[in-house]
C-alpha positions as CSV (number, residue, x, y, z in Angstrom):
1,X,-39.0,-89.8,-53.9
2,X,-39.5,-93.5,-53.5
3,X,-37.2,-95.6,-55.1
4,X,-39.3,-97.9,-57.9
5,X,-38.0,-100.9,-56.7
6,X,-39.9,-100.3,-53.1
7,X,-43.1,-98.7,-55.3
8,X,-43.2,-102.2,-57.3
9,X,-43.1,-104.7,-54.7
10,X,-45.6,-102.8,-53.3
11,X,-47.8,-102.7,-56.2
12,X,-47.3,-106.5,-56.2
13,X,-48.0,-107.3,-53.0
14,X,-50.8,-105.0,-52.5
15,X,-54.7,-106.2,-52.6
16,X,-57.1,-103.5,-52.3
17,X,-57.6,-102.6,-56.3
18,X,-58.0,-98.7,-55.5
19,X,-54.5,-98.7,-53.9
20,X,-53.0,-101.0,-56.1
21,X,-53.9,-99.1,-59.2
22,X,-52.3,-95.5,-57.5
23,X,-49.5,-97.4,-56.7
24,X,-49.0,-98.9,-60.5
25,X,-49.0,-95.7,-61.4
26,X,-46.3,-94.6,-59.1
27,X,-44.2,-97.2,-60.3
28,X,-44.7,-96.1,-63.6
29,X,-43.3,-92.9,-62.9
30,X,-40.9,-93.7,-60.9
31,X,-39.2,-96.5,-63.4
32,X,-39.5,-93.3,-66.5
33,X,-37.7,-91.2,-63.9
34,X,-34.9,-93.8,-63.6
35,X,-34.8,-94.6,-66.9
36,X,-34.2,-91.1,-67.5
37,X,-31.2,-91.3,-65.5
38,X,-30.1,-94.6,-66.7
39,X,-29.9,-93.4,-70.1
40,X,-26.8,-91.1,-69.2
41,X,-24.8,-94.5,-67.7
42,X,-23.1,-96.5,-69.8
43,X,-23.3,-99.6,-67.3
44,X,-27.2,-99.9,-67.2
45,X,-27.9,-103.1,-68.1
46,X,-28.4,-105.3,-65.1
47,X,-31.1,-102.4,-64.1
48,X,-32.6,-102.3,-67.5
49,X,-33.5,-105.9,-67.6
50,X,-34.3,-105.4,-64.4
51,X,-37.3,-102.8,-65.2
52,X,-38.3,-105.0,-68.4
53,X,-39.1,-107.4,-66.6
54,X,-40.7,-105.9,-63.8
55,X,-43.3,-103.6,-66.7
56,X,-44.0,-106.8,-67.7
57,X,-45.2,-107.7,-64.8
58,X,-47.0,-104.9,-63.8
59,X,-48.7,-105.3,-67.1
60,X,-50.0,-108.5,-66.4
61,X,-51.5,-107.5,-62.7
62,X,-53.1,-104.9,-64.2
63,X,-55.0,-107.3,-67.0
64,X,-55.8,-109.6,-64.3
65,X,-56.7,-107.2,-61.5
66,X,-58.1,-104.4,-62.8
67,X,-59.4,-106.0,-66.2
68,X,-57.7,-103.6,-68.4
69,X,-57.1,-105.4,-72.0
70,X,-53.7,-107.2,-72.6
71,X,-52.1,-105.2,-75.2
72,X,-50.2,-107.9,-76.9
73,X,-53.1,-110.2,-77.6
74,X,-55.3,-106.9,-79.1
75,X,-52.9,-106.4,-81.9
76,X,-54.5,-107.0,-85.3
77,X,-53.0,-109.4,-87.1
């Protein structure tokens, strides 16, 4: 099982939006998995900001290349 960090920066880096969408998804997996295991340590937080920031990211690529709607600017008010 890859680790997420290697499935995110090749989300990131990757082009093709067919492959880039699998791969998004295997990050997504792969970071619940490890925060699954995180959530037994008790020195977790370099990681966990870590992932925050990274699911933000991955949020944004897929608004901007795959047109999926940005959750945080659909929110009524």
């Amino acid at each position: 099982m890859p680790d997420w960090h290697i499935l995110y920066e090749a989300a990131v880096e990757e082009t093709n939006p067919g492959i880039f969408e699998r791969l998004v998804y295997e990050t997504e997996d792969a970071i619940c998995r490890r925060l699954r295991q995180l959530s037994h340590s008790t020195n977790a937080s370099p990681e966990l900001d870590e992932i925050a920031h990274s699911a933000q990211t991955i949020l944004q690529l897929k608004t901007e290349r795959l047109g999926w709607p940005n959750p945080s600017t659909s929110l009524p008010h």
